[in-house]
Short mmCIF file of the C-alpha atoms (twelve columns), coordinates in Angstrom:
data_MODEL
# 
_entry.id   MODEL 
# 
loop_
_atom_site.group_PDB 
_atom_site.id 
_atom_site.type_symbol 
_atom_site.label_atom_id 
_atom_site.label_alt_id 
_atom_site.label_comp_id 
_atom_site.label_asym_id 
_atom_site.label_seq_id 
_atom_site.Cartn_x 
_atom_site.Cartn_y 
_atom_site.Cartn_z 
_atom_site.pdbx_PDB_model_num 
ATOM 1   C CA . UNK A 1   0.000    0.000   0.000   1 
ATOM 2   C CA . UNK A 2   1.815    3.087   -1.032  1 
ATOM 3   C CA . UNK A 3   0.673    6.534   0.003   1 
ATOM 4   C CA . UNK A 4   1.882    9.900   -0.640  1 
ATOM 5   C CA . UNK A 5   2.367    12.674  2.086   1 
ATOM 6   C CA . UNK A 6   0.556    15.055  -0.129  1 
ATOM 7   C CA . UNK A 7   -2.785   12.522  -0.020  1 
ATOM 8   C CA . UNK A 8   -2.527   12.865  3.522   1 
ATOM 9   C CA . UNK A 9   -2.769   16.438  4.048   1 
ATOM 10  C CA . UNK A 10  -5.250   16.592  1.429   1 
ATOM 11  C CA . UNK A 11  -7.606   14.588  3.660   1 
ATOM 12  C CA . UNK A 12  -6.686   16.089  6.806   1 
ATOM 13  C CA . UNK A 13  -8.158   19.320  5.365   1 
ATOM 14  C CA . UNK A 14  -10.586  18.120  3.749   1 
ATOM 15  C CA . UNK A 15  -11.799  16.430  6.713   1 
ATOM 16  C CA . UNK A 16  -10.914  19.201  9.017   1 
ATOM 17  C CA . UNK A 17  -13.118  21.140  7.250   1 
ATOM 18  C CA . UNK A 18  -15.796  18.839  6.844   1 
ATOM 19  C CA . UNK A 19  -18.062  19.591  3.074   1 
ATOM 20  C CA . UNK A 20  -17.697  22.945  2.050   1 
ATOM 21  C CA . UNK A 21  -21.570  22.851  2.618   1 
ATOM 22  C CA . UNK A 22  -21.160  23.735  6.036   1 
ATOM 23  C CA . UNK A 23  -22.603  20.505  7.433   1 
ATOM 24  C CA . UNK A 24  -20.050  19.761  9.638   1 
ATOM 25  C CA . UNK A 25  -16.768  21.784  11.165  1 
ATOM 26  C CA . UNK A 26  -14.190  19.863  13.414  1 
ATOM 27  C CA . UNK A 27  -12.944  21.714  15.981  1 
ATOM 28  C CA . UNK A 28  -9.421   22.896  15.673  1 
ATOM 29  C CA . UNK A 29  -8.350   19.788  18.218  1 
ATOM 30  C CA . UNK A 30  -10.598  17.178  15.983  1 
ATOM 31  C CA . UNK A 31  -8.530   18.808  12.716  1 
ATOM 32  C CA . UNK A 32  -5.668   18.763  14.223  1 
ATOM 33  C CA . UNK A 33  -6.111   15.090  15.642  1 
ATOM 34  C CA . UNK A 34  -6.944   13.662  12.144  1 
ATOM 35  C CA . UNK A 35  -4.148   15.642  10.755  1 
ATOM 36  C CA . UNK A 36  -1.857   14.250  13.395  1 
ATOM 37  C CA . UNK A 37  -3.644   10.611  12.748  1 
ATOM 38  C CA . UNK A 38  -2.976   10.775  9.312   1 
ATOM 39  C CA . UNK A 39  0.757    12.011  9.573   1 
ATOM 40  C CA . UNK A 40  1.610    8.853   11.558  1 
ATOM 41  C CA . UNK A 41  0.111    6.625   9.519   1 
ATOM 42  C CA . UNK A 42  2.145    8.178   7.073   1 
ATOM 43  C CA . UNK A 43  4.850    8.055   8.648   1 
ATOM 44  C CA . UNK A 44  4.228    4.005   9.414   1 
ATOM 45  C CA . UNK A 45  4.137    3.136   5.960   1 
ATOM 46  C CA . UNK A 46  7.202    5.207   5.028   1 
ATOM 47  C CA . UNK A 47  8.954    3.354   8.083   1 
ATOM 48  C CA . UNK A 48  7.630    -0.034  6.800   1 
ATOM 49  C CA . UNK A 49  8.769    0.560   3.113   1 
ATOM 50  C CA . UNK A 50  12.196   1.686   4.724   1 
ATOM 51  C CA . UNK A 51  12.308   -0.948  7.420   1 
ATOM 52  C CA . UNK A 52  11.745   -3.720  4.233   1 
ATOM 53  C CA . UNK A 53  14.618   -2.072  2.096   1 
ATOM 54  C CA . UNK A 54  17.286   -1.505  4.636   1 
ATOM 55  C CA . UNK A 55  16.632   -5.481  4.982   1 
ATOM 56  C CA . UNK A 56  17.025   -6.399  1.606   1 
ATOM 57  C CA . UNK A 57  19.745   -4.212  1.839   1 
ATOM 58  C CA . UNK A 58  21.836   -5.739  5.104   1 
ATOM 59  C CA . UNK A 59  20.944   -9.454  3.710   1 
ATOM 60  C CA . UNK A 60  22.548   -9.405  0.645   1 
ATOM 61  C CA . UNK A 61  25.708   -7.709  2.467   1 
ATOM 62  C CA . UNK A 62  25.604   -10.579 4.968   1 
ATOM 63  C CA . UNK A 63  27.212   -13.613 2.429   1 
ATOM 64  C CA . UNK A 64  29.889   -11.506 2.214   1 
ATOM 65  C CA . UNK A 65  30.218   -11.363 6.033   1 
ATOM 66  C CA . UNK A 66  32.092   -14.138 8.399   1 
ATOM 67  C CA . UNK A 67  28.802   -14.864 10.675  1 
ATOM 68  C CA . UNK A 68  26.366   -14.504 7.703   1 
ATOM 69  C CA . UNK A 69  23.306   -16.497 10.068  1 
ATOM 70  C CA . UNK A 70  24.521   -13.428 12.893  1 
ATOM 71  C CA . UNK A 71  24.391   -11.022 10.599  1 
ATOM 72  C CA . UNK A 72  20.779   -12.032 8.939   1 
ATOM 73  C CA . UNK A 73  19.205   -12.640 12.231  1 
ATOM 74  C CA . UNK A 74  20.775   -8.883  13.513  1 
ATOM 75  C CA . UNK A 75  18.984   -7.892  10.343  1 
ATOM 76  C CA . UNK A 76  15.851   -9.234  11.310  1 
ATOM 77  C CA . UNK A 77  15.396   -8.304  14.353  1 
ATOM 78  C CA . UNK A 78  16.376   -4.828  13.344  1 
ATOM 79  C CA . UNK A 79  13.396   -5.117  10.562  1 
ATOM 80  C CA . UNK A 80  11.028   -6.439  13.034  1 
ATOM 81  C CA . UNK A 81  11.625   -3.585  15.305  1 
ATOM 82  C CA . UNK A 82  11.205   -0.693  12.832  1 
ATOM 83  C CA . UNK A 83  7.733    -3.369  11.998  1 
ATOM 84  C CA . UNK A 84  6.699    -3.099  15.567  1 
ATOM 85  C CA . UNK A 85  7.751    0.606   15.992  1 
ATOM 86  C CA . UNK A 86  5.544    1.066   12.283  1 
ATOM 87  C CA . UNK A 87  2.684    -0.908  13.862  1 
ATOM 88  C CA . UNK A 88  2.573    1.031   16.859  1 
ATOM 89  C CA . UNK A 89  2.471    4.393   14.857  1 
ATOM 90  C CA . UNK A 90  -0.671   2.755   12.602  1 
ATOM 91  C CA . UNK A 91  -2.481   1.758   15.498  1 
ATOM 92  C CA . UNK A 92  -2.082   5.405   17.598  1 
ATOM 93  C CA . UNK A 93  -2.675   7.195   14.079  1 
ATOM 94  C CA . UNK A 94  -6.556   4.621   13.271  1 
ATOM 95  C CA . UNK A 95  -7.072   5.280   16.836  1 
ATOM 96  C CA . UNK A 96  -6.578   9.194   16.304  1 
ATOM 97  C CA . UNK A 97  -8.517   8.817   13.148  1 
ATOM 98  C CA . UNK A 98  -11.399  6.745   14.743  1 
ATOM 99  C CA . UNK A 99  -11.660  9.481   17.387  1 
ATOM 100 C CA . UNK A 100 -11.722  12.823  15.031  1 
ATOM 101 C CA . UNK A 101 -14.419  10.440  12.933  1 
ATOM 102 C CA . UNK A 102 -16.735  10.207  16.241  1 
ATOM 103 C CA . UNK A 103 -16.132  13.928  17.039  1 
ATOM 104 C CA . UNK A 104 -17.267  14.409  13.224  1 
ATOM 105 C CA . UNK A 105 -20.434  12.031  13.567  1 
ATOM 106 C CA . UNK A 106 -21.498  13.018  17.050  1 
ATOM 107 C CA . UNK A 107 -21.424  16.920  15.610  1 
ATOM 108 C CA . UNK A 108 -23.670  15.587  13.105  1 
ATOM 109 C CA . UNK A 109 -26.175  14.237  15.283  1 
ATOM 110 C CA . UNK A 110 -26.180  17.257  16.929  1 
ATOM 111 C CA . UNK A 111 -26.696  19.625  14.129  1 
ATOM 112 C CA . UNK A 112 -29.679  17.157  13.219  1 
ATOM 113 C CA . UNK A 113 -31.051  16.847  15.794  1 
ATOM 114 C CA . UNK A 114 -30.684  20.709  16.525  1 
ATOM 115 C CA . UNK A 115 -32.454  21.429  12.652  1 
ATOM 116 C CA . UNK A 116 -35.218  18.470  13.781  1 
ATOM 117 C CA . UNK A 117 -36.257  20.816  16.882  1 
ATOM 118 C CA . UNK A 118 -35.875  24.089  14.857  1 
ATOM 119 C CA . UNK A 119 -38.621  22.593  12.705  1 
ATOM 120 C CA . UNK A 120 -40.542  21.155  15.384  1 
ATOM 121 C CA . UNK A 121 -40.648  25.228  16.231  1 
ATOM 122 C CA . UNK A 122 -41.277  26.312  13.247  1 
ATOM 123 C CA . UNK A 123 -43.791  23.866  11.954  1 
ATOM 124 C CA . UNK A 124 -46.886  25.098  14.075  1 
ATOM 125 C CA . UNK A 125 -45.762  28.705  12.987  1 
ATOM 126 C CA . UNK A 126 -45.774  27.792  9.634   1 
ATOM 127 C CA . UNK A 127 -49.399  26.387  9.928   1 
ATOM 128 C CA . UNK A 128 -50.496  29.341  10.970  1 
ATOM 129 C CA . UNK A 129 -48.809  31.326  8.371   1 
ATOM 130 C CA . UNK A 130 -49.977  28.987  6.103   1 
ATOM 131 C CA . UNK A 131 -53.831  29.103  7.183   1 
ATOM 132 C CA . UNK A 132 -53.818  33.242  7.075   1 
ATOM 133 C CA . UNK A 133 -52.252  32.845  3.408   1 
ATOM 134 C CA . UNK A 134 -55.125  30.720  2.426   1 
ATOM 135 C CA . UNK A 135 -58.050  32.754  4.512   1 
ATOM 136 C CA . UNK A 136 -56.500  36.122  2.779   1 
ATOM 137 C CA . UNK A 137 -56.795  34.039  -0.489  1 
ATOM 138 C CA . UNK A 138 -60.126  32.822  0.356   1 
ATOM 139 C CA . UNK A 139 -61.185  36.762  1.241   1 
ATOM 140 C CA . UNK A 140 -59.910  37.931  -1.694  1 
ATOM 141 C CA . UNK A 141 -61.718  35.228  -4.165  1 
ATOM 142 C CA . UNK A 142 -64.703  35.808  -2.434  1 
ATOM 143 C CA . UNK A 143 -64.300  39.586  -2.952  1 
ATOM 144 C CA . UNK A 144 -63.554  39.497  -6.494  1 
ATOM 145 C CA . UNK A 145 -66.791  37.279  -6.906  1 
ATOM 146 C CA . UNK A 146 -69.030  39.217  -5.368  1 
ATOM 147 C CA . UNK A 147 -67.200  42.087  -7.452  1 
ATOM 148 C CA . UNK A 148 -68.385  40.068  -10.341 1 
ATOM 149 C CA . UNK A 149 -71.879  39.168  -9.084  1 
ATOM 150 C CA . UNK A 150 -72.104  42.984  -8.610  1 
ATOM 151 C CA . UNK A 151 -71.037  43.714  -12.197 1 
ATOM 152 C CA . UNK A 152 -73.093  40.685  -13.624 1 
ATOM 153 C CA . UNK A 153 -75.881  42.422  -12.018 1 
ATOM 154 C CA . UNK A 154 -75.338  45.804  -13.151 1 
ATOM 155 C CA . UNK A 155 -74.971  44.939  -16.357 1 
ATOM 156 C CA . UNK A 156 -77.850  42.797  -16.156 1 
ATOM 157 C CA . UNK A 157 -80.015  46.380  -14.861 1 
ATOM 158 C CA . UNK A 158 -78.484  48.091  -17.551 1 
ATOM 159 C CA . UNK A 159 -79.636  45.326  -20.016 1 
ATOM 160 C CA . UNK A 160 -83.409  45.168  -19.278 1 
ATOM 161 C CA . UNK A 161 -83.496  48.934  -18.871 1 
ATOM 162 C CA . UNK A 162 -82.250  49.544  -22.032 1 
ATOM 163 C CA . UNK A 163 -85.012  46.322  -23.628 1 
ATOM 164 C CA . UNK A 164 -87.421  48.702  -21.584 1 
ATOM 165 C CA . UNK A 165 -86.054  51.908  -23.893 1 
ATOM 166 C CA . UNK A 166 -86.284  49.443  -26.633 1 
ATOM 167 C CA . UNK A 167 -89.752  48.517  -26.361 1 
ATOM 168 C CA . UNK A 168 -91.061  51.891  -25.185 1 
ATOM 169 C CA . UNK A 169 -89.437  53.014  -28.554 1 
ATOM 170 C CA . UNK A 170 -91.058  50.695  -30.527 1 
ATOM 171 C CA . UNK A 171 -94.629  51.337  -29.009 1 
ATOM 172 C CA . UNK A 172 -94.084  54.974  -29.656 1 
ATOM 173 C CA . UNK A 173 -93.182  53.461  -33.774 1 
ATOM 174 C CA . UNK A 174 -96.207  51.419  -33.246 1 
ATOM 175 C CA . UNK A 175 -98.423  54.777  -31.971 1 
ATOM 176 C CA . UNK A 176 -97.255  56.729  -34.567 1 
ATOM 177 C CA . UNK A 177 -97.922  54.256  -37.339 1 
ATOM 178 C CA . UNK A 178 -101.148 53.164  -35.944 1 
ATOM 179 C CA . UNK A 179 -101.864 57.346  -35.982 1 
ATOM 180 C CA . UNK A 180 -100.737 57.856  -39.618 1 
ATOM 181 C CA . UNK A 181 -103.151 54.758  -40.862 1 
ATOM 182 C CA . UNK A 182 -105.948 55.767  -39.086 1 
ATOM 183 C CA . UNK A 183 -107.159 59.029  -40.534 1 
# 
């Protein structure tokens, strides 16, 4: 497993920092104990990768040693410290890791369960809002109807008083003719 330092950082920021959304903000210990988790276990793999060379390194100079089983098992147990040393540094960097990533979660929670009782607030408020929206909406369609009715009627007036004009006009056509006929 190779990693890069670079890869590293770029997660401990990114994680320090949590989604640019603003969901979730470590605080500057959290940030800096992923940062610092993520460094060692960094660092353990580095050690490991050198640990593993300088032993391929010290074996193949032991044939040309006197005590070549000496020198191979001094080159062992050198590799298996720098292992156990490498180990240790993975183990206390996942455990740093593991405890940024609960900080992370638990602030989560909280900033649910924070926007779940900001709603639980704001719901009956929005009821109401939403009720005087709709009795304002139900005002002003009844308004404009009666505005209508109003009109409808009007122009219904208007209507049979001008049929009235109409047929007082033609009685008066009617009169007239009825006059000029009868002489």
């Amino acid at each position: 497993m190779k990693q890069r330092p670079a890869l590293a950082l770029a997660l401990a920021l990114w994680f320090s920092s949590v989604h640019a959304d603003g969901s979730v903000q470590l605080s500057p210990e959290g940030a800096a104990a992923l940062a610092k988790g993520l460094a060692l276990q960094q660092q353990a793999v580095e050690l490991r990768a050198r640990a593993n060379a300088e032993l391929a390194d010290e074996t193949a100079q032991c044939p040309e040693k006197f005590l070549v089983n000496d020198c191979i098992a001094r080159a062992r147990t050198a590799h298996l410290e720098s292992i156990r040393e490498a180990r240790r540094m993975e183990t206390e960097g996942r455990d740093l890791e593991y405890q940024a990533r609960l900080e992370e979660r638990a602030l989560k929670e909280r900033q649910q369960a924070d926007k779940a009782r900001q709603k639980d607030v704001e719901l009956p408020q929005r009821a109401v809002e939403r009720e005087t929206r709709h009795a304002g909406q139900a005002a002003r369609r009844d308004k404009k109807l009666a505005e209508k009715d109003a009109k409808a009627k009007s122009g219904a007036r208007k209507v049979a008083g001008r049929k009235a004009a109409y047929a007082r006009k033609q009685a008066k056509q009617r009169e007239k003719l009825e006059e000029k006929s009868a002489p």
